[in-house]
KEKE-3310 file (N, C-alpha, C; in steps of 0.2 Angstrom, whole numbers, plus 5000, padded with zeros to 4 digits):
npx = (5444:5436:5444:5439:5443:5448:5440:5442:5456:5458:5454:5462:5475:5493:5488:5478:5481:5486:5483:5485:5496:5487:5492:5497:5489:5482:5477:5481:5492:5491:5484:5478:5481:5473:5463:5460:5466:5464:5470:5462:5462:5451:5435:5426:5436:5434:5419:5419:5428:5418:5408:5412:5417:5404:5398:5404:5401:5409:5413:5417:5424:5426:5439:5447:5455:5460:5459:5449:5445:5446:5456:5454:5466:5465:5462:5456:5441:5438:5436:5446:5445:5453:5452:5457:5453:5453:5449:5444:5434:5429:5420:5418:5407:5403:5401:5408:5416:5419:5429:5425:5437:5447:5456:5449:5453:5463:5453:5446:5458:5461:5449:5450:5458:5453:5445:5432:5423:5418:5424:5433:5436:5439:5452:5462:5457:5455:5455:5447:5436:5425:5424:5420:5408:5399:5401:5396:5407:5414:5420:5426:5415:5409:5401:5398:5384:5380:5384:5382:5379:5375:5376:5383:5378:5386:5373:5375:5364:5356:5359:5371:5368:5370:5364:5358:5358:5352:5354:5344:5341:5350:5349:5355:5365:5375:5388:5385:5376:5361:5372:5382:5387:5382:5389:5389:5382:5379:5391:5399:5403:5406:5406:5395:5398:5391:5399:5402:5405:5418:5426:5442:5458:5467:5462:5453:5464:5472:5464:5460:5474:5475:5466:5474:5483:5475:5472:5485:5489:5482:5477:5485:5500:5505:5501:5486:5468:5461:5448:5441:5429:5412:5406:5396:5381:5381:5392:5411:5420:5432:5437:5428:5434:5447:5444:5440:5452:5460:5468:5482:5486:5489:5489:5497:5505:5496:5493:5483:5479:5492:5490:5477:5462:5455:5461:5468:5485:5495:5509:5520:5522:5508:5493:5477:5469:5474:5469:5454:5454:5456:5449:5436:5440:5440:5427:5421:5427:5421:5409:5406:5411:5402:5391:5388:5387:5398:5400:5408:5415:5425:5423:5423:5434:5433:5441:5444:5443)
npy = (4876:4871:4871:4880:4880:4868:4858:4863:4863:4849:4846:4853:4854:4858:4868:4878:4892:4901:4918:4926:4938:4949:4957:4952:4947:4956:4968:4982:4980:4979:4976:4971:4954:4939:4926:4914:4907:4900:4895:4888:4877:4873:4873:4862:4861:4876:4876:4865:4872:4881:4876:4869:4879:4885:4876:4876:4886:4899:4914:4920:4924:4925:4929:4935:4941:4951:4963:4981:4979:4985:4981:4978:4988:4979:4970:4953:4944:4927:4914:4920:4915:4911:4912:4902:4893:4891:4886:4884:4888:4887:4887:4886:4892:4903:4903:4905:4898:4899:4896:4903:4911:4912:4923:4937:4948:4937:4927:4935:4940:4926:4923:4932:4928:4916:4920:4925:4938:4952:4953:4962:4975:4972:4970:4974:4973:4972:4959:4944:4930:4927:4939:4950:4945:4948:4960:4967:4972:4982:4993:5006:5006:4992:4980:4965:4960:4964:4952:4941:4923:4914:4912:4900:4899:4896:4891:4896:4896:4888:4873:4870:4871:4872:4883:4890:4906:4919:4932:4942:4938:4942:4957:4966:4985:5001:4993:4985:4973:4961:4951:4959:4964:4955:4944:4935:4923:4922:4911:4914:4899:4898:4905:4908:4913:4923:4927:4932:4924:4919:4930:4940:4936:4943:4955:4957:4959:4970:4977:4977:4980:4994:4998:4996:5003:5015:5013:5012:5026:5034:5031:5029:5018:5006:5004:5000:5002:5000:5011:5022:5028:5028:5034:5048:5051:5059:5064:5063:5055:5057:5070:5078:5076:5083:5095:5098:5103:5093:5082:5073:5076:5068:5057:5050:5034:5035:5041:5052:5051:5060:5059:5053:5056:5050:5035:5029:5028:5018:5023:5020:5013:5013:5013:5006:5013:5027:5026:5027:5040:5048:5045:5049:5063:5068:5064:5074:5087:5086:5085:5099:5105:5104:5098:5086:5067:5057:5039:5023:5014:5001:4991:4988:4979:4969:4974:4989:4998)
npz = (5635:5620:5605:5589:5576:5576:5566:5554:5554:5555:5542:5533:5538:5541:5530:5536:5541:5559:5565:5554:5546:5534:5525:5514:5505:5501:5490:5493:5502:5516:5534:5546:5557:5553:5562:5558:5543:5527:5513:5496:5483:5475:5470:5478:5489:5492:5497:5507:5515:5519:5525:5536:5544:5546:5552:5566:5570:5568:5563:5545:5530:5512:5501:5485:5475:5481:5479:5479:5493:5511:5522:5541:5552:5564:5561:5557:5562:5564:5550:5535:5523:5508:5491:5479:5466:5448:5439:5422:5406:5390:5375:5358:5355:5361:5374:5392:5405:5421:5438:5452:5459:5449:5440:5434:5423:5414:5411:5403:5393:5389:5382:5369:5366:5359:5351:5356:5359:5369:5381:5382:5388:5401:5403:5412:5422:5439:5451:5454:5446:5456:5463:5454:5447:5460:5464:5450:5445:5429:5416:5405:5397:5397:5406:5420:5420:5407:5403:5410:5411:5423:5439:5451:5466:5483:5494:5514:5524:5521:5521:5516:5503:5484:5474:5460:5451:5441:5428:5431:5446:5455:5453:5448:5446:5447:5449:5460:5467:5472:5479:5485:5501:5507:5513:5521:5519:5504:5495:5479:5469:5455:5438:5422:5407:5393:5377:5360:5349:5335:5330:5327:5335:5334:5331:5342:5353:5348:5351:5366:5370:5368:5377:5389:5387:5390:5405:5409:5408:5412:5425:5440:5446:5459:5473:5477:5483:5471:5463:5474:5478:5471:5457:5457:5451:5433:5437:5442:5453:5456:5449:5458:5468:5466:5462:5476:5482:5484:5477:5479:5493:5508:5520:5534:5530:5515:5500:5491:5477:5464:5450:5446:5456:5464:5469:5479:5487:5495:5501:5507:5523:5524:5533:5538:5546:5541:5529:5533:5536:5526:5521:5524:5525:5511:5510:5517:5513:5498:5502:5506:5495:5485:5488:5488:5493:5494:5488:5497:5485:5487:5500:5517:5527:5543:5560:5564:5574)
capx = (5440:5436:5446:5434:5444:5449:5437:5446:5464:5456:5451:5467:5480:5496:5486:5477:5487:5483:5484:5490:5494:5483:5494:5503:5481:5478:5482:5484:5498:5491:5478:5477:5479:5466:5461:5463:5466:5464:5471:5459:5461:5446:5427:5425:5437:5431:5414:5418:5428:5412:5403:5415:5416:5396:5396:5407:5399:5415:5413:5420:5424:5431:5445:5449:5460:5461:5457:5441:5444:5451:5456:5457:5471:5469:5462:5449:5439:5434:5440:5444:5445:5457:5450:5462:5448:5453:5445:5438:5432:5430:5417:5418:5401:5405:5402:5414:5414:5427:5428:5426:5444:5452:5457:5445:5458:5466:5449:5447:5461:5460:5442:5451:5465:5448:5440:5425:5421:5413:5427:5439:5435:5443:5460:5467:5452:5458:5453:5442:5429:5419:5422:5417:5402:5398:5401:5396:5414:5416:5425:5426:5404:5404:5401:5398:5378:5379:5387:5382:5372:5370:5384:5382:5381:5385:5369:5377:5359:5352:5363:5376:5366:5371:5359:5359:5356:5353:5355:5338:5340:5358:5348:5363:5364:5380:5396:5382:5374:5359:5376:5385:5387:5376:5395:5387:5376:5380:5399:5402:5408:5409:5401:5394:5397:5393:5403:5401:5411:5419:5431:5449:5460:5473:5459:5453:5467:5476:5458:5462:5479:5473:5464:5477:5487:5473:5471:5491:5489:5474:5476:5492:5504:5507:5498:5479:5463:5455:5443:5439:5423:5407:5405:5390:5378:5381:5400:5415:5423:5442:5435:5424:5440:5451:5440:5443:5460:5463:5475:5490:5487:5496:5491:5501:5509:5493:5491:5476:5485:5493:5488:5468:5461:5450:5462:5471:5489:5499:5516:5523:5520:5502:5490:5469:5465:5478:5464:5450:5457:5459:5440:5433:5442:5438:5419:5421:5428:5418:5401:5406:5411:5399:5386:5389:5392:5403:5400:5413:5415:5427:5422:5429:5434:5439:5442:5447:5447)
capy = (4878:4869:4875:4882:4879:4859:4853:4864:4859:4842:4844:4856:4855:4864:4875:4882:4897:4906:4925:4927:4944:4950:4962:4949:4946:4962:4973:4989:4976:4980:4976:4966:4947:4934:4921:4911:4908:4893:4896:4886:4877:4870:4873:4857:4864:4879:4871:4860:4877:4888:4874:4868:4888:4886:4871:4879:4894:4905:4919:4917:4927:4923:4935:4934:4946:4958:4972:4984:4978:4986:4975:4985:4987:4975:4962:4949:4940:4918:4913:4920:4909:4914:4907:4901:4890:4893:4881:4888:4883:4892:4886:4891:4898:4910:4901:4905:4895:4900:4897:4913:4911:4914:4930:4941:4949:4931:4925:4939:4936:4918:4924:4937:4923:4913:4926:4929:4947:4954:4955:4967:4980:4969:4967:4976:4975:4969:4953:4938:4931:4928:4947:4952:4945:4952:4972:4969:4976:4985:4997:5006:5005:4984:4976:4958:4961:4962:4946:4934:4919:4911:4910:4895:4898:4890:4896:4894:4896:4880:4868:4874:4869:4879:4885:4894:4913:4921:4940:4945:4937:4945:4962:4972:4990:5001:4989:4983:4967:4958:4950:4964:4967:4947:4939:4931:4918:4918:4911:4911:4895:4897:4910:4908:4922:4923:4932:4934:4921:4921:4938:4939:4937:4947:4962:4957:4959:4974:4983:4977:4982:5002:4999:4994:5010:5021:5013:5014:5033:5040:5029:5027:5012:5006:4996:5004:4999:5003:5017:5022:5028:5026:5038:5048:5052:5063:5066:5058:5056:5061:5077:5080:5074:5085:5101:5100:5100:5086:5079:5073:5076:5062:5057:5043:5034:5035:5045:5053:5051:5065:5055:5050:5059:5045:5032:5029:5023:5015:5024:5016:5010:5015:5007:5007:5022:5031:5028:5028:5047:5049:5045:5056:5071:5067:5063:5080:5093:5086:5087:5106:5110:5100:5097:5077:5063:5053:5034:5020:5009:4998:4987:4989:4971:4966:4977:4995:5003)
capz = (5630:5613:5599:5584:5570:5576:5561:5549:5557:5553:5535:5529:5540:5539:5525:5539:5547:5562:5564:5547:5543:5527:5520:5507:5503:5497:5485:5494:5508:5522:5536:5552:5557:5551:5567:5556:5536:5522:5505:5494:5476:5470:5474:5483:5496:5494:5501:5514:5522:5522:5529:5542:5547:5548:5556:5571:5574:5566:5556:5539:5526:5507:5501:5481:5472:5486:5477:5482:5501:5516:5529:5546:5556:5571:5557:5554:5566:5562:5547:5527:5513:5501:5485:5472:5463:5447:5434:5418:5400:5385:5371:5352:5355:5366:5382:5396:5411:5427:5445:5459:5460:5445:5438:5430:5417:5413:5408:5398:5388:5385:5377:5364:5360:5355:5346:5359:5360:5376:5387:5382:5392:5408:5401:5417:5429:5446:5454:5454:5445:5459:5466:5448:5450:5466:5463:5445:5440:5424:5413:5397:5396:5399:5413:5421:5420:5402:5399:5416:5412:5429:5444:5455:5473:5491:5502:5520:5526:5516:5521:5511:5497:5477:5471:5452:5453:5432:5431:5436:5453:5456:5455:5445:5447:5446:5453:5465:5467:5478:5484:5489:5508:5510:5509:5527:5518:5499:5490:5470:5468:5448:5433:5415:5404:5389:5372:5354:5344:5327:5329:5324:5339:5332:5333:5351:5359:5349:5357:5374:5370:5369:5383:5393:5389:5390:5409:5412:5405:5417:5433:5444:5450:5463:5480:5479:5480:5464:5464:5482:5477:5464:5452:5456:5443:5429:5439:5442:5459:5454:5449:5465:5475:5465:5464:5481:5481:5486:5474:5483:5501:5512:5528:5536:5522:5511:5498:5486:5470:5460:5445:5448:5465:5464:5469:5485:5485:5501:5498:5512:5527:5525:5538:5537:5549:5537:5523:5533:5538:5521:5516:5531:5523:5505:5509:5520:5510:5492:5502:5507:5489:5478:5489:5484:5495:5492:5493:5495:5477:5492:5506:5523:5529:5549:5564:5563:5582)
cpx = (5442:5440:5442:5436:5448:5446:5442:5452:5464:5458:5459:5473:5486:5495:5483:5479:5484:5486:5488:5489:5490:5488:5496:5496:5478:5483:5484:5490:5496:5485:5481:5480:5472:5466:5462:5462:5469:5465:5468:5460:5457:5439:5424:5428:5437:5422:5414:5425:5422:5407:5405:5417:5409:5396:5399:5406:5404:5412:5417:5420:5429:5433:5446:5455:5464:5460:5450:5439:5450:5450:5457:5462:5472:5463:5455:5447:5437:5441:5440:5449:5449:5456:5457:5460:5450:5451:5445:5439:5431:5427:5416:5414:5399:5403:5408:5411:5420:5422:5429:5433:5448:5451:5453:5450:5461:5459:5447:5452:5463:5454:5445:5454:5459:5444:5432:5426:5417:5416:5433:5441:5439:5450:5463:5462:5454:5453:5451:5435:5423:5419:5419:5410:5396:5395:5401:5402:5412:5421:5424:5417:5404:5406:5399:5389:5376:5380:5387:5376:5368:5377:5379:5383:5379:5380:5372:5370:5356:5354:5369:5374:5369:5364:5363:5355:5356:5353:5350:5338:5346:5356:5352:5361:5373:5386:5392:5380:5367:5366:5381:5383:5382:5383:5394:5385:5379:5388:5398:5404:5408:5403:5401:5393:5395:5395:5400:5410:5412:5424:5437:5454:5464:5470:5456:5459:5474:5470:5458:5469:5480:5469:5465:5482:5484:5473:5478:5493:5484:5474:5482:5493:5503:5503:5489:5476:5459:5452:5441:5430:5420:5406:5398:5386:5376:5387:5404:5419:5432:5442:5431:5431:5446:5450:5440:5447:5462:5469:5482:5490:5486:5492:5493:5506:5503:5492:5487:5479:5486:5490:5479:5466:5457:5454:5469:5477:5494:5506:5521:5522:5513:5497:5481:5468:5469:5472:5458:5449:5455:5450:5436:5434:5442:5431:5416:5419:5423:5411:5402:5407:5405:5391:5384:5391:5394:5402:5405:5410:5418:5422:5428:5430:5437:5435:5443:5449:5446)
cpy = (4875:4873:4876:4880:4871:4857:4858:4861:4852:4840:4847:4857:4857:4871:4880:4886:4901:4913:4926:4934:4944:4954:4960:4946:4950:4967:4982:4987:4981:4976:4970:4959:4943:4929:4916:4910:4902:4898:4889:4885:4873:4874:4870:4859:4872:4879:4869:4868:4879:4881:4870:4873:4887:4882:4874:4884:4899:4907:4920:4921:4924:4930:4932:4938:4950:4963:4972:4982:4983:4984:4979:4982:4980:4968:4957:4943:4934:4918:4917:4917:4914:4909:4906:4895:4893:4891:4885:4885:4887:4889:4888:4895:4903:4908:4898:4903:4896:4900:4902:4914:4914:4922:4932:4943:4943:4927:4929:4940:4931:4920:4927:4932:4917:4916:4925:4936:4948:4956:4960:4972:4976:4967:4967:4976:4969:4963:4949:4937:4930:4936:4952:4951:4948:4957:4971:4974:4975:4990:4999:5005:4997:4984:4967:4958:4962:4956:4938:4930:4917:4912:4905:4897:4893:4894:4894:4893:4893:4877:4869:4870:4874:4878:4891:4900:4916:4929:4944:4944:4941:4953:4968:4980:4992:4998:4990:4978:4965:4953:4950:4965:4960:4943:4932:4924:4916:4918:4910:4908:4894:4902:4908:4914:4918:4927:4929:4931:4923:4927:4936:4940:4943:4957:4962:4960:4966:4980:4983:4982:4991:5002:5000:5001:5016:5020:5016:5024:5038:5035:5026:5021:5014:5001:5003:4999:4999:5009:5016:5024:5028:5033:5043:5051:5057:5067:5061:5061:5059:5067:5080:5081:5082:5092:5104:5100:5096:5082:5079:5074:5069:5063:5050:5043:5032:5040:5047:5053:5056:5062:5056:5050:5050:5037:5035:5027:5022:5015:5021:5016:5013:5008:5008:5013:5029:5031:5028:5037:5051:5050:5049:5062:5072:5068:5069:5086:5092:5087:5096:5109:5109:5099:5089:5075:5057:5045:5028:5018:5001:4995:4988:4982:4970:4974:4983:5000:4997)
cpz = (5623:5607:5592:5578:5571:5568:5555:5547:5554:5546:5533:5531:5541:5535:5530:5544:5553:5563:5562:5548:5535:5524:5511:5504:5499:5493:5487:5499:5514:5528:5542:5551:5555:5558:5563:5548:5533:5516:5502:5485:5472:5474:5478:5491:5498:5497:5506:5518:5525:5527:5534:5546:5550:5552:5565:5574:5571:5560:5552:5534:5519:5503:5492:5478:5475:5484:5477:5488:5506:5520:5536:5549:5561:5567:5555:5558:5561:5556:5542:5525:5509:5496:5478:5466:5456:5439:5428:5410:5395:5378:5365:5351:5358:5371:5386:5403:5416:5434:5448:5458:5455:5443:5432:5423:5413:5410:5400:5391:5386:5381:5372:5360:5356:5349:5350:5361:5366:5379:5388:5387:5399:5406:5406:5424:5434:5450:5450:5450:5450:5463:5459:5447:5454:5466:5456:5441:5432:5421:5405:5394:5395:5405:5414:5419:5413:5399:5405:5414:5416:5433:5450:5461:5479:5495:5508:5524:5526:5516:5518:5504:5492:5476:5465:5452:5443:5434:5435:5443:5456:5456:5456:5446:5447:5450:5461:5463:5472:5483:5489:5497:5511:5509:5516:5526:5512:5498:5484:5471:5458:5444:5428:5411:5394:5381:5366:5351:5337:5326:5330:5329:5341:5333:5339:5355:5357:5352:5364:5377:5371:5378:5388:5394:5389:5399:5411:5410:5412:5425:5436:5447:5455:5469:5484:5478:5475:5464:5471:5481:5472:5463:5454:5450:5441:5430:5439:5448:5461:5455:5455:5468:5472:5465:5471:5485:5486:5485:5478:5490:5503:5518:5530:5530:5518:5509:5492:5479:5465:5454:5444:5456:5466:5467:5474:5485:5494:5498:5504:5518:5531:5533:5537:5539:5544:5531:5526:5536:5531:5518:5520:5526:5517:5503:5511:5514:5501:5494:5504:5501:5484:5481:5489:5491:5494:5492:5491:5488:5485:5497:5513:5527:5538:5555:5563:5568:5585)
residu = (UNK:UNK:UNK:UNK:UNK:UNK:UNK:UNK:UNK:UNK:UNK:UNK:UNK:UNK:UNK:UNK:UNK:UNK:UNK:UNK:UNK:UNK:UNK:UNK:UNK:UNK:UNK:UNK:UNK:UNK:UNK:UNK:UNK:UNK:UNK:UNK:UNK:UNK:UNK:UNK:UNK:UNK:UNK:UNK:UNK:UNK:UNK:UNK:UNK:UNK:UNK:UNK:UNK:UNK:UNK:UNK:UNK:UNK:UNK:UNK:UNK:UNK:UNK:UNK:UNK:UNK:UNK:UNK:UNK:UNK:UNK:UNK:UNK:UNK:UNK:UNK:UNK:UNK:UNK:UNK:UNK:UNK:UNK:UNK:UNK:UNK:UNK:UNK:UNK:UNK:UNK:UNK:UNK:UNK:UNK:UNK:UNK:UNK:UNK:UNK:UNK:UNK:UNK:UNK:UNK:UNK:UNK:UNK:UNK:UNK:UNK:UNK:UNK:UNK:UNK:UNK:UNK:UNK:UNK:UNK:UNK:UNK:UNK:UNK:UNK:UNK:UNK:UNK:UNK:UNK:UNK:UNK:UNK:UNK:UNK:UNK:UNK:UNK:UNK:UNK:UNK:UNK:UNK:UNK:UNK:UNK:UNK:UNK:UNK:UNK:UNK:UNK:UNK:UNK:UNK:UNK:UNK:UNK:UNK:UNK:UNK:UNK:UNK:UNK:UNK:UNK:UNK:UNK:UNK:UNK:UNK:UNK:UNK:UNK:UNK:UNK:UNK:UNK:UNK:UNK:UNK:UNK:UNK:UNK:UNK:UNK:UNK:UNK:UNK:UNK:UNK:UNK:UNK:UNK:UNK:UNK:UNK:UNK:UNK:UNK:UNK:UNK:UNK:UNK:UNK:UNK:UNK:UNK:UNK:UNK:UNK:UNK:UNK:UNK:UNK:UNK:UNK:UNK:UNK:UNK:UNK:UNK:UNK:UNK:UNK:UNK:UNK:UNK:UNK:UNK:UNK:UNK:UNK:UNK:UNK:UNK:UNK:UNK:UNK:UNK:UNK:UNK:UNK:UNK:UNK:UNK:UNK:UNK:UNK:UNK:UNK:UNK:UNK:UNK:UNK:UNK:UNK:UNK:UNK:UNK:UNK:UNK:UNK:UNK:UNK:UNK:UNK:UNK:UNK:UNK:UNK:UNK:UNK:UNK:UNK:UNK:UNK:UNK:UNK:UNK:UNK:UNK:UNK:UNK:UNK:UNK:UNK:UNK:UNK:UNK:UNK:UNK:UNK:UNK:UNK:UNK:UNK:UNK:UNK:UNK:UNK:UNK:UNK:UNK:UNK)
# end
């Protein structure tokens, strides 16, 4: 029987590992083997994988930051792309340019040490710019959909042609996207933000600086995935969760966080069905108290039974 990933093997070599664990990929450390897994540093070769996955028939997935993913226990069929793409550019007129890859917060503050204004609110927001893109990540009242001029993407469907998407096409709504849950067809391979030049560094970055201990003040360390659910509207999902006492129940080694019900943390040797257990009994008891259901913010990524 042909081997599926031969053409990969071909183009990347040793890079390409097979039945990688994810754990050391994501930010909660846990989750199945991948079949196979390419770390990626530029867009070019973030490209010629998606389209040597396509060409092969293997299902493919690209992995960034790892946070707002849960990968299942028994792992991730084809391949994922772990993007480390992480380019970016920074114009005195407030045009900022990055690849999917780099870090969302890291763009962020190179914009403040400029004096563009816009991104403050990201100082500490977890991931990728291209997963920011995506789920429209935000915080603090911004978000990506206030500040995206265009993001380039790979269609795998169109030859793997880019094509340039502006915000109206992206079809924003709250930490959703038209490309959420479409991760089959389109990739981020890079985004244009634009910010508000001219501002006093020194004032950026002591605002992000409040930011950053208002977040270390209201939301717990440790190996979570961000907010486990989206806020529903006119509440806040901490409060649902915790109203239902919730707070602090543990099953496996996952636990609801005394801190922020709203956020999961893997106290050790957590495993996926330990949070997928977790979100049953959360999405349970808040639809009995509150009448609300619950819905992930998270993606569940791979195998799970």
């Amino acid at each position: 029987m042909s081997d599926p990933f031969a053409g990969l093997a071909a183009r990347f070599g040793d890079a390409l590992r097979r039945d990688e664990p994810m754990g050391r990929y994501t930010v909660a450390r846990l989750g199945g083997p991948a079949d196979a897994l390419v770390t990626v540093h530029s867009v070019d070769e973030l490209a010629d994988a998606v389209a040597l996955a396509v060409e092969a028939g293997v299902p493919w997935r690209v992995l960034g930051g790892g946070a707002n993913v849960l990968i299942g226990d028994r792992g991730v069929r084809g391949l994922v792309i772990v993007n480390h793409a992480r380019g970016m550019t920074l114009e005195d007129d407030g045009m900022v340019w990055a690849e999917s890859g780099a870090s969302f917060s890291t763009l962020a503050r190179k914009a403040a040490n400029r004096g563009l204004s816009g991104m403050e609110w990201a100082a500490n927001v977890p991931g990728s710019v291209g997963g920011a893109v995506v789920n429209n990540a935000g915080a603090h009242g911004g978000d990506v959909a206030h500040l995206l001029v265009y993001a380039d993407l790979l269609d795998s469907a169109q030859g793997c042609s880019v094509v340039r998407w502006t915000p109206d096409q992206m079809r924003y709504d709250y930490r959703a996207s038209a490309l959420k849950g479409n991760h089959g067809r389109y990739v981020v391979l890079a985004a244009a933000f634009q910010l508000d030049p001219g501002h006093d560094p020194a004032e950026l970055n002591a605002r992000m600086s409040a930011l950053v201990s208002h977040r270390k003040r209201t939301q717990p360390p440790g190996a979570s995935l961000g907010s486990m659910f989206k806020n529903p509207p006119g509440d806040y999902a901490g409060r649902l969760i915790e109203a239902a006492g919730l707070k602090g129940t543990t099953i496996g080694g996952v636990q609801i966080s005394p801190v922020h019900a709203n956020f999961f943390i893997n106290i050790g040797g957590g495993t996926a069905a330990d949070y997928r257990a977790l979100i049953a009994l959360a999405q349970e008891r808040v639809e009995q108290a509150s009448g609300v259901r619950l819905e992930l913010e998270i993606e569940l990524v791979g195998d799970f039974d």
